[in-house]
TIMI-2910 file (N, C-alpha, C, CB; in pm, 1 decimal, decimal comma, always signed):
<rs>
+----------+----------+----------+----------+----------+----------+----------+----------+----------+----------+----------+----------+------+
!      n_x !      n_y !      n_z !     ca_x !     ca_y !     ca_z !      c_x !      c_y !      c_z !     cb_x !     cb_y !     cb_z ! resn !
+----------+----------+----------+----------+----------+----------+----------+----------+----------+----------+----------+----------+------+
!  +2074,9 !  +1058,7 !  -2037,9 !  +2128,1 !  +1193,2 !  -2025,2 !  +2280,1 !  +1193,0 !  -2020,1 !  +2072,0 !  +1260,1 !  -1901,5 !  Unk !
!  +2329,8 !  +1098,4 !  -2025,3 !  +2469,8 !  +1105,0 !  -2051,9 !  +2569,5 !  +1058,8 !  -1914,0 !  +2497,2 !  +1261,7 !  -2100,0 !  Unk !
!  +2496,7 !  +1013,1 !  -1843,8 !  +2539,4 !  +1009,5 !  -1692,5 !  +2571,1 !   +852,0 !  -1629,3 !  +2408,9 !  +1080,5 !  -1602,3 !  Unk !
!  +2697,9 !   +859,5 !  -1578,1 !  +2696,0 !   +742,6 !  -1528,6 !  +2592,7 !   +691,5 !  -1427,7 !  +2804,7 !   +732,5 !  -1485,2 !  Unk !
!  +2548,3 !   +579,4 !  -1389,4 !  +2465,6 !   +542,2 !  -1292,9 !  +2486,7 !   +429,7 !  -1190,9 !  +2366,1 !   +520,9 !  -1352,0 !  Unk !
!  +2480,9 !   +418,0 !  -1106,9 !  +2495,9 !   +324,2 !  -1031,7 !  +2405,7 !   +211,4 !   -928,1 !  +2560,5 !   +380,5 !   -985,7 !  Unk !
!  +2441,6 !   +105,0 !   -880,0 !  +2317,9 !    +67,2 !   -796,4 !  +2395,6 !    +33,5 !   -692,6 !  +2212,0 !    -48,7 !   -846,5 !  Unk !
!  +2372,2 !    +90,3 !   -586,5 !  +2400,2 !    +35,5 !   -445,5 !  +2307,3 !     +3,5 !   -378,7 !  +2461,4 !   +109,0 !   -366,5 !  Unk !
!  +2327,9 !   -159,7 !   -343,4 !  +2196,2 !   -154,8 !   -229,7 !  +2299,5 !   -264,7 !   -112,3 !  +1989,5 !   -251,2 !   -310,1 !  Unk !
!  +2208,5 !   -262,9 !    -25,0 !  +2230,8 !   -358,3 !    +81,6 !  +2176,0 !   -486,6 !    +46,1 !  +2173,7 !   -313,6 !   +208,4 !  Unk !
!  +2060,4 !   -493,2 !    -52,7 !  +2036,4 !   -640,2 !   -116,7 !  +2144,3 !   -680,2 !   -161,5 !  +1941,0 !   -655,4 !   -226,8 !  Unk !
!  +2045,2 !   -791,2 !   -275,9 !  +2132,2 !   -938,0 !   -304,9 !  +2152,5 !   -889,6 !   -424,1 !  +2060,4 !  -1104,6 !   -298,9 !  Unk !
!  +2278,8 !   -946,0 !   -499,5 !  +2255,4 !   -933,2 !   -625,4 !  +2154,4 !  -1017,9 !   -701,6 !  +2364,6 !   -943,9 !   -674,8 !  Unk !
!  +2184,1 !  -1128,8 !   -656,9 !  +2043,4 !  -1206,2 !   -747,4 !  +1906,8 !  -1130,5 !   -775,3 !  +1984,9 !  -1340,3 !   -659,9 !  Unk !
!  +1917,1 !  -1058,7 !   -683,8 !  +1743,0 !   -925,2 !   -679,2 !  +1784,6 !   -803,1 !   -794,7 !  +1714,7 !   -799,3 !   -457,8 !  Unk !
!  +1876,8 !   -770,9 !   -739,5 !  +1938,3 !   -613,7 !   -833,3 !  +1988,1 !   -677,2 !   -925,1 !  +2065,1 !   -495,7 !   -768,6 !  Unk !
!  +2004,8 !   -754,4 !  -1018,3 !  +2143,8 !   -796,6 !  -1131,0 !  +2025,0 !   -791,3 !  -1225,8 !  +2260,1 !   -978,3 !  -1118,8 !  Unk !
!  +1899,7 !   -849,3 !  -1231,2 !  +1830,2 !   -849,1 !  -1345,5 !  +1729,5 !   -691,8 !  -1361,8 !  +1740,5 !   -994,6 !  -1338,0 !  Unk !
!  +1711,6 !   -631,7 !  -1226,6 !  +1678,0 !   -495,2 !  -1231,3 !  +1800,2 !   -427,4 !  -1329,6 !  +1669,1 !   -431,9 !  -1070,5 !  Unk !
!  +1930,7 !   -414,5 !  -1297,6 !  +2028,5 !   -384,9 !  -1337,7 !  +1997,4 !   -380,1 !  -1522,9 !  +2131,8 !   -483,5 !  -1268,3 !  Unk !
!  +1993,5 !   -529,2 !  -1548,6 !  +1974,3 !   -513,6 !  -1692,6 !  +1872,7 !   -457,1 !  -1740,6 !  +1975,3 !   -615,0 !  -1751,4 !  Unk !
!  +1754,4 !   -476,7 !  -1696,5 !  +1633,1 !   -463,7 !  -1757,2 !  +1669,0 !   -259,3 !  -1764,7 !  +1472,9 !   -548,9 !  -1640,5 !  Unk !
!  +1753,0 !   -187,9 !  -1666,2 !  +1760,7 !    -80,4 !  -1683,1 !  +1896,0 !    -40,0 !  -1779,2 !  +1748,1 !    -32,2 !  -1557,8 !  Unk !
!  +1948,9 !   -144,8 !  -1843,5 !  +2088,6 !    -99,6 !  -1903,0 !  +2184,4 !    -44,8 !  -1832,6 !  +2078,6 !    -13,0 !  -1994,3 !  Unk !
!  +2226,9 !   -139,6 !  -1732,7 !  +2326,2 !    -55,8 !  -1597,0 !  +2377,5 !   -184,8 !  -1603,0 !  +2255,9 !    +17,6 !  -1417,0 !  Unk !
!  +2542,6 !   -168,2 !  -1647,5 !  +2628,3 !   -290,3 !  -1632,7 !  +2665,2 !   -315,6 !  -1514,5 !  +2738,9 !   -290,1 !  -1701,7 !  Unk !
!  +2703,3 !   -433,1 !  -1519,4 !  +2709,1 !   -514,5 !  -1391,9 !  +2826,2 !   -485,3 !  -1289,1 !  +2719,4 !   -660,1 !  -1431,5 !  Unk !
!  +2899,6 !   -426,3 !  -1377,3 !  +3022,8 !   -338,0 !  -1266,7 !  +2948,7 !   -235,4 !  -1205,2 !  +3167,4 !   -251,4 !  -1348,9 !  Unk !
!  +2885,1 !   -173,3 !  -1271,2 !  +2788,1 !    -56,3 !  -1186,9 !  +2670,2 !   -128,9 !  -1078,7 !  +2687,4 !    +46,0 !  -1319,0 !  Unk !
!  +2688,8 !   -240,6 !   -990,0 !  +2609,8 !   -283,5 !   -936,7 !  +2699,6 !   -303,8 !   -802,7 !  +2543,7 !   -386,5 !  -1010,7 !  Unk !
!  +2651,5 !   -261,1 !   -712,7 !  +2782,0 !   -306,5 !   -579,8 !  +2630,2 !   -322,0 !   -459,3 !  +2958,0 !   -114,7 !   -517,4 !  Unk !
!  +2667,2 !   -471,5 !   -461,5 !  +2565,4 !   -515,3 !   -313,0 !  +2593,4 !   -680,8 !   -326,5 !  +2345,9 !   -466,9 !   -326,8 !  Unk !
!  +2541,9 !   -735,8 !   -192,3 !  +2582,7 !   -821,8 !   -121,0 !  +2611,4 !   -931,4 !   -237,1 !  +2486,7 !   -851,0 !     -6,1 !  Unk !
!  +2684,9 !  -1044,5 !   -173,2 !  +2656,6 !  -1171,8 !   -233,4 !  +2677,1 !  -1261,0 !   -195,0 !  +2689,2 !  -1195,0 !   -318,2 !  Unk !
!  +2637,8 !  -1354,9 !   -195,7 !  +2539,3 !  -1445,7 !   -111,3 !  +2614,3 !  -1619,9 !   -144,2 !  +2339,6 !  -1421,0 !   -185,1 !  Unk !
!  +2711,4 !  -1652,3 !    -64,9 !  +2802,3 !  -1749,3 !   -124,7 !  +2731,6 !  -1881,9 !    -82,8 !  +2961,9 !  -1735,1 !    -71,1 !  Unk !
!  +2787,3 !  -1970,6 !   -155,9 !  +2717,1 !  -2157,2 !   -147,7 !  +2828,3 !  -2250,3 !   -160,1 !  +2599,2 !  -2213,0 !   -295,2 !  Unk !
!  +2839,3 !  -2340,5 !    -73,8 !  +2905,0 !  -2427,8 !   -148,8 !  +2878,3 !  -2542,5 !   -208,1 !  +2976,8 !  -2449,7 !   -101,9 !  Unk !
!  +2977,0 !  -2623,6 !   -271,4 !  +2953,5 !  -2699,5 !   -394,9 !  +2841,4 !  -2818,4 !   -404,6 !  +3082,0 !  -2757,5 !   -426,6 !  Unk !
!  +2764,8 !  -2833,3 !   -252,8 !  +2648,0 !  -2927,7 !   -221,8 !  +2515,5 !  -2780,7 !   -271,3 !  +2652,6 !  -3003,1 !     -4,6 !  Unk !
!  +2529,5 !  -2668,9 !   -274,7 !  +2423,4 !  -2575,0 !   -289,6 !  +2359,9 !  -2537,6 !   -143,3 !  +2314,1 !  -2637,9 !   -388,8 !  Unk !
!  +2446,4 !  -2533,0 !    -11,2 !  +2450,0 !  -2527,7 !    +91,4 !  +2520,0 !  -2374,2 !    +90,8 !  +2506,1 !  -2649,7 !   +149,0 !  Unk !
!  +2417,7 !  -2261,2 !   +177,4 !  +2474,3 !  -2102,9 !   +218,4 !  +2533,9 !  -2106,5 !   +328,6 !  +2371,6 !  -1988,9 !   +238,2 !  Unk !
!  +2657,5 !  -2068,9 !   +283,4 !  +2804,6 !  -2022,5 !   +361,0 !  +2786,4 !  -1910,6 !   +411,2 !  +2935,0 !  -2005,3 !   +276,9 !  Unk !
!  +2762,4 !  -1823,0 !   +368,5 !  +2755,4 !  -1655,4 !   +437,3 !  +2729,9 !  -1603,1 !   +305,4 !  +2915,0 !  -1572,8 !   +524,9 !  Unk !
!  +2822,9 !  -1456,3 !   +304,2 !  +2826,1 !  -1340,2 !   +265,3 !  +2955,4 !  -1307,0 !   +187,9 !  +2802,9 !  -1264,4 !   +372,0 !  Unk !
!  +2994,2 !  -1216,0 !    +80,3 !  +3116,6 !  -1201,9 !    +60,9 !  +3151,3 !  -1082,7 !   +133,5 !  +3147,9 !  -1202,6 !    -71,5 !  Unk !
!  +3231,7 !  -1102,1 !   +164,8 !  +3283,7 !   -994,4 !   +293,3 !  +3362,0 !   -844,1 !   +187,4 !  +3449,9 !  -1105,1 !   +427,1 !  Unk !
!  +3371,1 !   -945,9 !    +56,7 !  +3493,7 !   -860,2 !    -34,5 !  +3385,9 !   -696,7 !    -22,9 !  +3529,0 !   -949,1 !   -263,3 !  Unk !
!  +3276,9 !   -752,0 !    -51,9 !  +3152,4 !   -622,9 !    -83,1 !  +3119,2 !   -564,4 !    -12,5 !  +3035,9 !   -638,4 !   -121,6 !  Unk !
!  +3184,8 !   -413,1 !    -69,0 !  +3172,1 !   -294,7 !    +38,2 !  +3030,3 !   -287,9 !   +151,6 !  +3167,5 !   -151,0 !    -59,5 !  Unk !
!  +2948,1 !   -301,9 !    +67,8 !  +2796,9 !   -306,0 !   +133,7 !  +2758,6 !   -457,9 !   +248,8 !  +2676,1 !   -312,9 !    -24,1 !  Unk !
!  +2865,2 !   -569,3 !   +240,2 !  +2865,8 !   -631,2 !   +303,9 !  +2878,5 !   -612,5 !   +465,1 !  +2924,3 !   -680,6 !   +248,3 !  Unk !
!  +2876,0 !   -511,8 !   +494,8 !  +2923,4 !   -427,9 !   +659,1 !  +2823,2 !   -272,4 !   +694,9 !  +3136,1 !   -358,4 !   +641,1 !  Unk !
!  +2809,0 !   -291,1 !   +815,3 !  +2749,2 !   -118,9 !   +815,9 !  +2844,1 !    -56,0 !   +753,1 !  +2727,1 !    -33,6 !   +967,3 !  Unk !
!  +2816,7 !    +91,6 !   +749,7 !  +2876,4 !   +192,9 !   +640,3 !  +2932,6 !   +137,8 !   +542,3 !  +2972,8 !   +281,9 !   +683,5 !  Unk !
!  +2854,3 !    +46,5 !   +481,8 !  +2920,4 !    -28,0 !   +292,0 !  +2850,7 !    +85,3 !   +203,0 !  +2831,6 !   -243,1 !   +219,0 !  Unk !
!  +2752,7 !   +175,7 !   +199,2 !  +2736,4 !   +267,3 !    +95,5 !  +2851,8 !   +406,3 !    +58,1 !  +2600,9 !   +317,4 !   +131,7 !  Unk !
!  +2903,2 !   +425,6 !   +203,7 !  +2951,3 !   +546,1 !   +204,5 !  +3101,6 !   +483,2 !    +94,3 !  +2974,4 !   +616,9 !   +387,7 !  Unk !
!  +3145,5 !   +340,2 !   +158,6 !  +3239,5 !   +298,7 !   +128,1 !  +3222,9 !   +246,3 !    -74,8 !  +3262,2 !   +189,5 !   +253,1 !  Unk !
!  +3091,0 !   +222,2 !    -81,1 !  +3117,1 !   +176,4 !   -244,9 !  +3116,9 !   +305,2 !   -296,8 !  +2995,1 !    +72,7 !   -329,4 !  Unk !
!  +3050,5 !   +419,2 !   -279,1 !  +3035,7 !   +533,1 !   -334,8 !  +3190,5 !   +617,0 !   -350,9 !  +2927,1 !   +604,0 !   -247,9 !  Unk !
!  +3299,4 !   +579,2 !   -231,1 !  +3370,4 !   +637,8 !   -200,8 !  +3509,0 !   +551,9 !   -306,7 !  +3356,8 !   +649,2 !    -43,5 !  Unk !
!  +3442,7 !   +406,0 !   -308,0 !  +3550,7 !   +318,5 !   -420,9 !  +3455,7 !   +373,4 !   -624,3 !  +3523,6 !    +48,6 !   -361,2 !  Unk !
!  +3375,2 !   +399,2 !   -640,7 !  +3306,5 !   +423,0 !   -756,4 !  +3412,7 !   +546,0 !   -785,6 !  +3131,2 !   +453,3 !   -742,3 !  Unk !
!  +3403,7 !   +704,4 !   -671,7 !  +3461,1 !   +821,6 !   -694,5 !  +3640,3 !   +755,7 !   -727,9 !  +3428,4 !   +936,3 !   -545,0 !  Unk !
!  +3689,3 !   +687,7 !   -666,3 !  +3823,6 !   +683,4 !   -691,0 !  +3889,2 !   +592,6 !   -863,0 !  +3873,3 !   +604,9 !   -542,6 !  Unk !
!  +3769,3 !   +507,9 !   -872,0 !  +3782,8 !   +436,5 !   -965,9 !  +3736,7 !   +537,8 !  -1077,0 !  +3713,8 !   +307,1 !   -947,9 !  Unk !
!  +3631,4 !   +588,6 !  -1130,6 !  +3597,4 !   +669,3 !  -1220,6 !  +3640,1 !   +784,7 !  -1229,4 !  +3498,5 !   +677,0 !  -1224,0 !  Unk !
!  +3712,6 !   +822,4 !  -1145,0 !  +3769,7 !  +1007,0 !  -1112,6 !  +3661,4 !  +1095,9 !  -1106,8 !  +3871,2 !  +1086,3 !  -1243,4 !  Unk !
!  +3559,4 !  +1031,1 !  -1044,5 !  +3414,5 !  +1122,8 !  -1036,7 !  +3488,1 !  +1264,7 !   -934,1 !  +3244,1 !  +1008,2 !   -928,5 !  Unk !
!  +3411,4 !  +1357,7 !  -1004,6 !  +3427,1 !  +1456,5 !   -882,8 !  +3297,6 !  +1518,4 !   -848,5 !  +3530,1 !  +1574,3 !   -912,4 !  Unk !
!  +3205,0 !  +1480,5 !   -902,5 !  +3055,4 !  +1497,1 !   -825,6 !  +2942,5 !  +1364,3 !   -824,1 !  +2971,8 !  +1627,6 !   -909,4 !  Unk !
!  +2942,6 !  +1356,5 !   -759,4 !  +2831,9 !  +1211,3 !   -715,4 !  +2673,2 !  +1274,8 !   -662,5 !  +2915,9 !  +1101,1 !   -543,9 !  Unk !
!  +2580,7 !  +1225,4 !   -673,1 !  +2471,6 !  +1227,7 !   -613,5 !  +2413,5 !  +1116,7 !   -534,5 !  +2401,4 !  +1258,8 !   -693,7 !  Unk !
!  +2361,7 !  +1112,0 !   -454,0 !  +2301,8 !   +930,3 !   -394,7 !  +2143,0 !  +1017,4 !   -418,4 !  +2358,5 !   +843,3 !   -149,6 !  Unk !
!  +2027,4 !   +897,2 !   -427,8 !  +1910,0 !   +867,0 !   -430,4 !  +1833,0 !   +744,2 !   -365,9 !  +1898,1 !   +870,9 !   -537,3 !  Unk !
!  +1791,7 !   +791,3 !   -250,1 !  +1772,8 !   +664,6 !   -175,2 !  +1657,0 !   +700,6 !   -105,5 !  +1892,0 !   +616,0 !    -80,9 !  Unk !
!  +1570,8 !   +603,4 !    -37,4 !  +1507,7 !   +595,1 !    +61,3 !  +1484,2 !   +558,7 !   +182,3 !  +1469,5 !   +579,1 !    +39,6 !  Unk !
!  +1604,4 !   +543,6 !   +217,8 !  +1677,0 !   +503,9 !   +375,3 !  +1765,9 !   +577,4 !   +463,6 !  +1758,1 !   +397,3 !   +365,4 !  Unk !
!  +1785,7 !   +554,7 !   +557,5 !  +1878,4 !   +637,1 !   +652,3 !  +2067,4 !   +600,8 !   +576,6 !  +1845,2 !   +558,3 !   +857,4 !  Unk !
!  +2083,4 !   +465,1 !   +532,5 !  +2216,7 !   +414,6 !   +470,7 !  +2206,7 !   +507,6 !   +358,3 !  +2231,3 !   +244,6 !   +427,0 !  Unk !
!  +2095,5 !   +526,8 !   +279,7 !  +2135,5 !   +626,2 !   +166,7 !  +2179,1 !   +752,5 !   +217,7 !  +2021,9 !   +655,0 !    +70,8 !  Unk !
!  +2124,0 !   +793,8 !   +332,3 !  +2120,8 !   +964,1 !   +345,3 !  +2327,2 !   +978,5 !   +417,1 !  +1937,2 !  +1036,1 !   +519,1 !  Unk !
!  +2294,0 !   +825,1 !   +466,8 !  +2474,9 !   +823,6 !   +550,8 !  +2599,9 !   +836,5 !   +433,4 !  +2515,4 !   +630,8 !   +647,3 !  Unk !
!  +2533,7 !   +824,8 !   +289,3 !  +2629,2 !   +801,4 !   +193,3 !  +2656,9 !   +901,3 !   +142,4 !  +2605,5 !   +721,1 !   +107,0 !  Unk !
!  +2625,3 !  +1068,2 !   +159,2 !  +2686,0 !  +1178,9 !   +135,5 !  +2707,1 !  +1278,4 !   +311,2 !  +2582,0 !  +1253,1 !     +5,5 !  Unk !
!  +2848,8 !  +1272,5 !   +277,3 !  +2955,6 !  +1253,9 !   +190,2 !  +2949,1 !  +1094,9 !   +179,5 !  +3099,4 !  +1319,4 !   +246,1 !  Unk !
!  +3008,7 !  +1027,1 !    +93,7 !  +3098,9 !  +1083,5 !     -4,9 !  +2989,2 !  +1132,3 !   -144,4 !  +3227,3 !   +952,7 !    -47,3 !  Unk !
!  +2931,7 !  +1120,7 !   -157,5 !  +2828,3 !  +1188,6 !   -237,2 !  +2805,7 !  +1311,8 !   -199,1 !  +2709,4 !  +1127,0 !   -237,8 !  Unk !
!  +2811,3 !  +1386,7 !   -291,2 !  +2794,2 !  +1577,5 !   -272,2 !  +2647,4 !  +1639,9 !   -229,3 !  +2823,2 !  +1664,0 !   -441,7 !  Unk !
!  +2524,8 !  +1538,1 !   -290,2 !  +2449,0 !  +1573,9 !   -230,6 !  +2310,0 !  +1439,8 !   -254,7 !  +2439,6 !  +1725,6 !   -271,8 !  Unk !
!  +2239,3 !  +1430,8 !   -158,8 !  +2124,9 !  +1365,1 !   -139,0 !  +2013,3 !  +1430,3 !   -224,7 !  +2095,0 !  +1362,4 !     +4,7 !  Unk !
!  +1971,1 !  +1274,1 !   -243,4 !  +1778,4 !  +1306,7 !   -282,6 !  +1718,5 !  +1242,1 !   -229,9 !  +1706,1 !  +1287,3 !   -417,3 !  Unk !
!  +1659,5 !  +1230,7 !   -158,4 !  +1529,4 !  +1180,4 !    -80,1 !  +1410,0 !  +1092,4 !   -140,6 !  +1462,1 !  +1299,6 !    -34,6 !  Unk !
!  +1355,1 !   +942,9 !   -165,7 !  +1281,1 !   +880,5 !   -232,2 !  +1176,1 !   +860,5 !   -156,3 !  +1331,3 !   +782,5 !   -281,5 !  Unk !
!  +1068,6 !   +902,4 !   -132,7 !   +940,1 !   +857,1 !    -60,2 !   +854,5 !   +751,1 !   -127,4 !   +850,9 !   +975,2 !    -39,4 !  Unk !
!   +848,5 !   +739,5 !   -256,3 !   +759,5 !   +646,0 !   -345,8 !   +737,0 !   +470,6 !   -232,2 !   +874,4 !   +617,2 !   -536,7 !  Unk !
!   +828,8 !   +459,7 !   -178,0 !   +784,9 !   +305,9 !   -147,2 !   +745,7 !   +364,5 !    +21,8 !   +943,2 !   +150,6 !   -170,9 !  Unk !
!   +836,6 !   +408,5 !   +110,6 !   +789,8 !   +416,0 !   +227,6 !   +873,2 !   +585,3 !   +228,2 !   +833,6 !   +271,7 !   +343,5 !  Unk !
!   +783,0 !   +684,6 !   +328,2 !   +792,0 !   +804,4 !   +396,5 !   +870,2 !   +775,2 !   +510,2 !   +663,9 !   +863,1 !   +430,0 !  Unk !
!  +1026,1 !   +804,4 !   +519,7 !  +1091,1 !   +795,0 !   +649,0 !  +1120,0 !   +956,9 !   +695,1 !  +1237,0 !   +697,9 !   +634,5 !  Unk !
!  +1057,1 !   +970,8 !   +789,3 !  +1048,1 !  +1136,6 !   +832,6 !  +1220,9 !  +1192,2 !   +843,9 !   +952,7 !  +1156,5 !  +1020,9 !  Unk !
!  +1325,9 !  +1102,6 !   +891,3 !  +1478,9 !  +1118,7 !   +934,9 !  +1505,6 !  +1167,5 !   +734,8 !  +1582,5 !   +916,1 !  +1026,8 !  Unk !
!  +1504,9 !  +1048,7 !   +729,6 !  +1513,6 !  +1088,5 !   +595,9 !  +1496,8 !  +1219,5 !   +445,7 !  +1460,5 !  +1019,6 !   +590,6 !  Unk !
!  +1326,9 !  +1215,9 !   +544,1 !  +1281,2 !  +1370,8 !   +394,3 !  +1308,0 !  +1494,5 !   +494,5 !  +1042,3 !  +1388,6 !   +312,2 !  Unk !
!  +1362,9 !  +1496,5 !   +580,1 !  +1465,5 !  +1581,1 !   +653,3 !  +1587,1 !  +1614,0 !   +630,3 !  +1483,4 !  +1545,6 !   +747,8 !  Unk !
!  +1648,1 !  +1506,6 !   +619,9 !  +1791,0 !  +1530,3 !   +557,3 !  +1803,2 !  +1562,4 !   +400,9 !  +1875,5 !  +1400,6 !   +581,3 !  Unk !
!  +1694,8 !  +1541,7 !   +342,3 !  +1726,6 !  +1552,8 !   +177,4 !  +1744,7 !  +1706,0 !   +134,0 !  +1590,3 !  +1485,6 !    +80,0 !  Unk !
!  +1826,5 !  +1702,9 !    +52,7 !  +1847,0 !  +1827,1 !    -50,0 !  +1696,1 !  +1852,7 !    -70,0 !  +1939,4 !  +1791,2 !   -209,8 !  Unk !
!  +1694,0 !  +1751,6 !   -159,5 !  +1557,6 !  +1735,0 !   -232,9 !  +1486,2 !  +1597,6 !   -213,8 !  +1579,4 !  +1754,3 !   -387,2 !  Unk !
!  +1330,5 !  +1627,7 !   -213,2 !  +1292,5 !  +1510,1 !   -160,9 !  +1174,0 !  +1474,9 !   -235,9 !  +1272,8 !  +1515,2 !    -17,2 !  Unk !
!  +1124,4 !  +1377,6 !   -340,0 !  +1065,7 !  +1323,3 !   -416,4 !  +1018,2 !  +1224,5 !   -417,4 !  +1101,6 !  +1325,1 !   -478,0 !  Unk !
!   +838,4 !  +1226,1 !   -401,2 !   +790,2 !  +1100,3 !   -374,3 !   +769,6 !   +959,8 !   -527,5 !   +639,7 !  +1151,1 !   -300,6 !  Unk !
!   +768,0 !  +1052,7 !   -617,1 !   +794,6 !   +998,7 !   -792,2 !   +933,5 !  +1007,3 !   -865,9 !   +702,6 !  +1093,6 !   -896,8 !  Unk !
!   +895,1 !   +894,5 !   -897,4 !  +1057,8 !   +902,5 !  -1022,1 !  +1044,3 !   +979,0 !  -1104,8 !  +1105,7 !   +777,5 !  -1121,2 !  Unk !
!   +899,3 !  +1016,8 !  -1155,6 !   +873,4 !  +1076,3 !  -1272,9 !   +910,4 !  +1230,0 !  -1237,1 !   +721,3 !  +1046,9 !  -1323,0 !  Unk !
!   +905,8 !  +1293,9 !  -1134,1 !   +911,6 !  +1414,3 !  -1114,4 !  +1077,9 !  +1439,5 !  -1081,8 !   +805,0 !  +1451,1 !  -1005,0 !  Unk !
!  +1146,4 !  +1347,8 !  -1059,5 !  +1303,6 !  +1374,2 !  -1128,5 !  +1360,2 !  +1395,7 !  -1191,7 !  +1363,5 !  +1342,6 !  -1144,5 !  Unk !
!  +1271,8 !  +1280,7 !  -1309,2 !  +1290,1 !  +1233,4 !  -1468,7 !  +1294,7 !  +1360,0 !  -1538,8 !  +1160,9 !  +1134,7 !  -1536,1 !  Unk !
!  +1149,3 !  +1432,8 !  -1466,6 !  +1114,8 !  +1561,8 !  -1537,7 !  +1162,4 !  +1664,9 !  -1526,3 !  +1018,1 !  +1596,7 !  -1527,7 !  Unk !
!  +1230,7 !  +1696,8 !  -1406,2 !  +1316,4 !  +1807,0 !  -1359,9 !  +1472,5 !  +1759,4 !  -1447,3 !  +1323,9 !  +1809,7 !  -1162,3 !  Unk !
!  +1531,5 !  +1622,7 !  -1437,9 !  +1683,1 !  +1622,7 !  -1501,1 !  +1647,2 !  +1662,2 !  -1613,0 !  +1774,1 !  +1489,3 !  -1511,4 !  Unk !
!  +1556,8 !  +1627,9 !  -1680,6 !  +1527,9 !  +1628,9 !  -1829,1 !  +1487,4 !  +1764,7 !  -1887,0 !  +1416,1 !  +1530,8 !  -1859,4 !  Unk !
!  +1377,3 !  +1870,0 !  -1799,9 !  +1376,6 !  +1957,2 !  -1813,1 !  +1543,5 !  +2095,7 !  -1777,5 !  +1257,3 !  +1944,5 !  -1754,5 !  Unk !
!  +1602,6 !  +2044,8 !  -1656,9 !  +1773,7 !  +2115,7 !  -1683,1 !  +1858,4 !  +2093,5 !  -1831,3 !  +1889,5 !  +2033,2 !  -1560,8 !  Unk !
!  +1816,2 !  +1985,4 !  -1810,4 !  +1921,2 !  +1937,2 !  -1967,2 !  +1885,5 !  +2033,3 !  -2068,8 !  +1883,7 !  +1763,0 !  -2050,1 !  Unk !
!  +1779,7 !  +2028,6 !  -2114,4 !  +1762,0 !  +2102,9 !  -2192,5 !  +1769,8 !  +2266,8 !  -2188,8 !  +1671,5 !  +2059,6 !  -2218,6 !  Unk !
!  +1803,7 !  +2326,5 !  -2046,6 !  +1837,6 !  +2471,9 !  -1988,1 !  +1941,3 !  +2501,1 !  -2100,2 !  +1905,7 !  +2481,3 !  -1812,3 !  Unk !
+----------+----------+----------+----------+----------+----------+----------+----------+----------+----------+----------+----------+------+
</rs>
């Protein structure tokens, strides 16, 4: 539909990077943890550089995406309490029930949707308005 997209999670990239492709979402559009080693293949930590590396890292990648792209409207889509904390800076929430029902959550949503498909079908059906 013509829309930028993004992935924020509190995961790893190693988890999201091949989701990422398999959905055609470049890898700059991916902001979550990463997971450092050193040169024996021994885990060091975390990169600290990554916004999502800290509580409030969604509000903060969403809030580096708007400054970098000159977005002036954002949406988040999540199914967690960190998603619902990420508007602002996102203008407005959607609510994901499909994997788990968090009651805090389909409370706070604009809109609240237990299928992807019934998003799919609503963006797709506006577009064409």
């Amino acid at each position: 539909m013509n829309k930028s997209v993004f992935l924020v999670s509190g995961g790893f990239r190693r988890i999201i990077g091949p989701i990422a492709e398999a959905l055609s979402i470049p890898a700059d559009h991916v902001y979550a943890n990463r997971l450092l080693f050193d040169e024996d293949g021994s885990f060091i930590g975390f990169d600290l550089n990554e916004p999502t590396s800290e509580s409030g890292g969604k509000p903060r990648a969403l809030q580096l995406i708007k400054e970098k792209y000159g977005f002036s409207h954002m949406v988040m889509i999540g199914d967690g309490a960190t998603d619902m904390e990420a508007c602002p800076p996102a203008n407005a929430f959607i609510g994901y029930g499909g994997n788990a029902v968090r009651d805090a959550v389909k409370k706070a949503a604009a809109w609240y949707v237990m299928d992807f498909q019934e998003l799919i079908d609503e963006l797709s059906n506006s577009q064409r308005s």
